[in-house]
N, C-alpha and C positions, 0 to 999 in steps of 0.2 A: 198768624197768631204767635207760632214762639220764637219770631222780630220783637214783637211787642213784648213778651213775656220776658225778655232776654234784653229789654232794650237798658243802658246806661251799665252794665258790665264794664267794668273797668279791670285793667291789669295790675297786680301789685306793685306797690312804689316805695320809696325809700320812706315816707308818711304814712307806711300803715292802711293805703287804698287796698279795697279789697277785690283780691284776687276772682279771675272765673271759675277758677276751681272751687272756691268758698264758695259763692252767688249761686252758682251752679245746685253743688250739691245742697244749699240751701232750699231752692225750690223745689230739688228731685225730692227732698227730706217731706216739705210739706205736701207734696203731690201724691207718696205713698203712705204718710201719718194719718192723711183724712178718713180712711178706710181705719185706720186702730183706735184715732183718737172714738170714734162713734160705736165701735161693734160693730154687732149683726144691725145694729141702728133699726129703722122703720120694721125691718124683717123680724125683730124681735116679736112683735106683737100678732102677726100672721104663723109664726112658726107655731107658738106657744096655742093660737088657737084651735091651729091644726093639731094638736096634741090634747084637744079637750078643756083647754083655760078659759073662762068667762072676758070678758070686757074689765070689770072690777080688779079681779086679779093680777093682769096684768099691770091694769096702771100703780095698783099699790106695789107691785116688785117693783116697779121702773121707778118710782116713788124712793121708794127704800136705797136705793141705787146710788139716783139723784141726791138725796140727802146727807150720804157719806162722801158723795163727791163735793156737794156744796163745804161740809164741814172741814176737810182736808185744803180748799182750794188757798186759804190765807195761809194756812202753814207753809204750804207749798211754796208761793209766792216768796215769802220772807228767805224759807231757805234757798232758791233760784238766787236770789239778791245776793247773796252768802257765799256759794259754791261754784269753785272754776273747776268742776267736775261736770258742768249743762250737759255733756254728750253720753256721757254714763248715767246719765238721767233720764235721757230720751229713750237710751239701751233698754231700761228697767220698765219703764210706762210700755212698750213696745211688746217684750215677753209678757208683763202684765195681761193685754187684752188676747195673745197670742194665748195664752194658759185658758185666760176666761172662756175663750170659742171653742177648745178641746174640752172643757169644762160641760158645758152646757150641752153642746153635742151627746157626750156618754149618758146624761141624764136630764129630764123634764121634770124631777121632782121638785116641790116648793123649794127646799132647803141649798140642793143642786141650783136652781137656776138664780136665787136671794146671792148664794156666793158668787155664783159668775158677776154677776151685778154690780155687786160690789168692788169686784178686782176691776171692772172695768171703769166703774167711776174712780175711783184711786189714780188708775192710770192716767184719764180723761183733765182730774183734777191739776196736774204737772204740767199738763203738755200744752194749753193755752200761755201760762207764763214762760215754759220753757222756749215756745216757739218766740215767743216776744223780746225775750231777755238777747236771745242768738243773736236774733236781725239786728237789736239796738247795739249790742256787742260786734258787729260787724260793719253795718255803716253808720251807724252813731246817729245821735238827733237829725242833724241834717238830710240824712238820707234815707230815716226812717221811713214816711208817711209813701216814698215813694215804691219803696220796696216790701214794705207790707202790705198795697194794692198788690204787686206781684205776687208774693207771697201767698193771697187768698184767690187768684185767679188759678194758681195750680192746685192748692188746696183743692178748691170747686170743681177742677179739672180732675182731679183725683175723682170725689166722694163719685163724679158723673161718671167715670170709666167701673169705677169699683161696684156702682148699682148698675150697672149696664150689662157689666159683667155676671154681675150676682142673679140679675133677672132671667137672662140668659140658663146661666146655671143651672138657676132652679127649676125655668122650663122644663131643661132635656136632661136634666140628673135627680132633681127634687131638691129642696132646700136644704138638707144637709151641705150639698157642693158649696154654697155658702159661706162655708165656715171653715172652708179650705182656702178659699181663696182670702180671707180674713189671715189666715196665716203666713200666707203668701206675700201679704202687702207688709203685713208684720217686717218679716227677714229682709225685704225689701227697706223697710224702713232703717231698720239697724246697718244695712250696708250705708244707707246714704250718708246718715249722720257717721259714721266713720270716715266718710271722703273728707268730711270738714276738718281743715287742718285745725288743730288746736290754736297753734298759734294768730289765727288769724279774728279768733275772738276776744276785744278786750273787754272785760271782767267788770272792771270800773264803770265804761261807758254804758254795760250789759243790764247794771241798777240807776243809771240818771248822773252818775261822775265823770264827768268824761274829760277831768284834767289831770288826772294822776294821780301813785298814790299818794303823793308828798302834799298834794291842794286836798285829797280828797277824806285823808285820816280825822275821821270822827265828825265829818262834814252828815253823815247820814240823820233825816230825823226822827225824835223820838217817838214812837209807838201810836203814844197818845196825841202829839199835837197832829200824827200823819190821818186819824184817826177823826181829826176834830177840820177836814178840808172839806169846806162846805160845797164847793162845785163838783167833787168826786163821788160826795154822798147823794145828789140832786141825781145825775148821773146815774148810779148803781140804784137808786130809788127807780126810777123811769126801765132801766133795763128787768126790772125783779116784774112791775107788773108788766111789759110789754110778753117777756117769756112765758106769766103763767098763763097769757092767752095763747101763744105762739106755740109754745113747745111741742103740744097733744094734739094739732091739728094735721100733720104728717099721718102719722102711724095711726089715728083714727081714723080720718080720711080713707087709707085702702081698707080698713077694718069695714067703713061702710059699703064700701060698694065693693067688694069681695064677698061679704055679707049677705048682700042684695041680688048674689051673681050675676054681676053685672063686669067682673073681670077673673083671669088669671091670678092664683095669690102671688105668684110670684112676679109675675111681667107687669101688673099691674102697679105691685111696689115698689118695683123696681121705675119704672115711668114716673113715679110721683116723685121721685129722689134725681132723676135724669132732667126732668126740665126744671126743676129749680137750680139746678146745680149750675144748667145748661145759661139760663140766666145770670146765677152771679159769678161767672167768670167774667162776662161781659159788663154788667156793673161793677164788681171791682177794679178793673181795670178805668172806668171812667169815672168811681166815686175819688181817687186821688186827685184827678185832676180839678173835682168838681170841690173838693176841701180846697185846694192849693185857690183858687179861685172866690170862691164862697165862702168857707169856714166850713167847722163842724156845727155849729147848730143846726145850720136849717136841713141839712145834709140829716143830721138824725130825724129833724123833723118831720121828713118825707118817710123815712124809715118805719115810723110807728103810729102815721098813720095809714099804710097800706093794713094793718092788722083786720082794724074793721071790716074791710071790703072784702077781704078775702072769708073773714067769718058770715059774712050775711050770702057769698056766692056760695060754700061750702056747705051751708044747710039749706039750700034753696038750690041748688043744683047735687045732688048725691048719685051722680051722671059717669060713665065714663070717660066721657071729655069733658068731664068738669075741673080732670085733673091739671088743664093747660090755665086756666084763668084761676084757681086755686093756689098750682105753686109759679105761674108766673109770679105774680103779687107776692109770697113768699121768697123769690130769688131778687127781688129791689128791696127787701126790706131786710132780708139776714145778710144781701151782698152790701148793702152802703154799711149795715155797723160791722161784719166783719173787715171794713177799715177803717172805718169812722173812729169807731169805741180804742181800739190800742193803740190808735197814732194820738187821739184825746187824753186817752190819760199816761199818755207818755209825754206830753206835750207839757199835761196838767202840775206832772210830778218832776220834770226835769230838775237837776240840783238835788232832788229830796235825797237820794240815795235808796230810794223806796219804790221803784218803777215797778217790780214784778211783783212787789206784793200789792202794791194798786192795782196789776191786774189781776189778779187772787182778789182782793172786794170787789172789783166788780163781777169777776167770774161767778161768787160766791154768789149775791144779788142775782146776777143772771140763776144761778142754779137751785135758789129760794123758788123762785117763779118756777123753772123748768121742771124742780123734782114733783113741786105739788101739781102740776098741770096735767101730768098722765092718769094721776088718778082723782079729778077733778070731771077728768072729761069722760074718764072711763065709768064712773059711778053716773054721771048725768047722764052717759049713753046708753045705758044699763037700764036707767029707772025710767029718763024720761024722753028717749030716742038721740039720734044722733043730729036730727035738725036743731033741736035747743040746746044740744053741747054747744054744738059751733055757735050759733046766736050766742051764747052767754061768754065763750071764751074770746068770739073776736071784740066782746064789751069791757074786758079789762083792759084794751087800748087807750080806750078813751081816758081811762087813769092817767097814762103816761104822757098823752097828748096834753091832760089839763096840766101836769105840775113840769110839763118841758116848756109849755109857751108863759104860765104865769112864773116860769123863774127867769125868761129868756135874759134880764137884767144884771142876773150874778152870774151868767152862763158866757155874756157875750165878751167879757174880757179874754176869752180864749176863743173867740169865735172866730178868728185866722189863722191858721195855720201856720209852721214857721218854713221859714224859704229853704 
């Protein structure tokens, strides 16, 4: 595994190849990020319950969350494009969710856990285009789509050590140890991103420029016509409803059959977050190949419609082991867009000098979907059980499957990947 993970490392060259040392700390960066970029993630909703919180409540915090993250996500983006400061940017999102976890810990009150919330979508909001901006600033278009499969195989390799760790935890310490280890990946994460030698990121190539400053001055484009790119909008349209079905099925999911006691809150969560993870290391790693080969359409296509399937096994099995065909299905469909979607619209936006704020609208899209879905499910699980949550959220797929295949026409001029 990390032959594979490691594979195409290259040594630095008088052309700007990029160093093992970058590449390196590049994947240690996203391998400890996964754990900051999320929080206490799924555990949020178990913790708070254990504290006396309804189903409702939580999903409007997580909600509330979501929302500021959404809003923040294009600012974010445009400034990523802007500043050759990306590593004191990851520093700041890092302390962020580091602050939040100490946050929420000292108190369970509405207003206590609404801020933690907050500071962690803020963080959350940066650090999708930050990680993107890095990689394209490091091996440039050409080397993108291959190293952003890396890139999310440790990711997933993370989030899977960090629930593994976390479920453990809260076994034999209780769920506060949780939120230690939250910190832990933190400091970790700010070491990594310091290994990256500054210089080994260009700036230019980091937004979609990758001939210098003397080709690239005033090459950026405007606002509006970046604004008005109809295949990026089709795109962010498809990702906004696949999420608001997707989002809430995790951390609803152990709320049911934790619920039902039918598991451990902690091992149980912690398992539902371990086999998906467990899974898209192994599909990221071959959804690169499966673009360089195929393209990104049909590659997303597969992607959103596993939604269904997994909403109709989710409410029809609210089982222990229902958790293995639940977030399998979950780990093929968040592992092919977690490389699908940012080698796509990096591919999409090349030249524009708008790379990381394109992935800021898409982000944004995704977190339209993702903020309203916790308390779309949480209110449906509340009023009218947890088997017609899942039926109704894995039905907003079907939105995205209809307006992915009736555009497939405007879609497929970027339906190859570049070499």
């Amino acid at each position: 595994m990390m032959h594979t993970f490691m594979a195409g490392l290259k040594i630095e060259g008088p052309q700007g190849i990029p160093s093992n040392r970058a590449l390196f700390s590049l994947c240690a960066l996203n391998f400890f990020m996964a754990d900051v970029q999320a929080g206490i993630g799924p555990f949020l909703g178990v913790f708070l319950q254990r504290h006396g919180w309804q189903t409702g409540p939580i999903g409007s915090v997580m909600t509330a969350g979501g929302i500021v993250g959404m809003l923040a996500t294009i600012p974010a983006g445009a400034l990523i494009d802007q500043t050759t400061k990306k590593r004191l940017f990851v520093i700041v999102a890092a302390l962020c969710t580091i602050s939040a976890s100490l946050l929420l810990l000292s108190s369970q009150s509405v207003f206590v856990v609404t801020i933690s919330q907050l500071a962690t979508a803020l963080a959350g909001a940066g650090i999708g285009p930050l990680m993107a901006g890095m990689t394209l600033g490091i091996v440039h278009q050409k080397g993108f789509n291959a190293q952003i499969g890396r890139n999310q195989a440790w990711n997933h390799a993370g989030n899977m050590v960090g629930a593994a760790l976390s479920g453990w935890l809260g076994w034999q310490f209780g769920l506060s140890a949780i939120f230690f280890l939250e910190v832990t990946f933190g400091l970790l994460a700010i070491a990594a991103v310091l290994l990256i030698p500054e210089k080994s990121i260009d700036h230019q190539a980091a937004r979609g420029l990758e001939y210098g400053d003397s080709h690239a001055a005033g090459k950026a484009e405007g606002i509006r016509a970046f604004l008005r790119h109809k295949p990026l909008l089709i795109l962010a349209a498809c990702l906004c409803f696949f999420h608001l079905g997707n989002a809430a099925m995790l951390s609803l999911y152990g709320m049911a059959v934790v619920s039902a006691g039918k598991g451990n809150p902690a091992m149980f969560t912690a398992m539902t977050v371990v086999v998906a993870q467990a899974v898209m290391i192994g599909v990221s790693l071959l959804a690169m190949r499966f673009v360089a080969r195929r393209g990104y359409w049909i590659v997303l296509l597969i992607s959103f419609a596993a939604l269904p399937l997994r909403g109709v096994i989710a409410g029809t099995f609210i089982e222990y082991w229902g958790v293995w065909p639940v977030q399998f299905l979950d780990g093929i469909g968040a592992g092919l867009q977690s490389v699908a979607v940012p080698g796509l619209v990096a591919w999409l936006l090349n030249g524009t000098g708008r790379v990381n704020m394109g992935q800021g609208v898409v982000m944004t899209a995704q977190g339209i979907g993702a903020s309203l879905s916790p308390a779309l499910g949480g209110w449906l699980a509340e009023g009218l059980g947890y088997s017609t949550a899942f039926y109704t959220l894995g039905c907003f797929a079907l939105l995205s499957l209809g307006l992915w295949v009736s555009s497939a026409s405007v879609m497929r001029f970027a339906d190859r990947a570049p070499a």
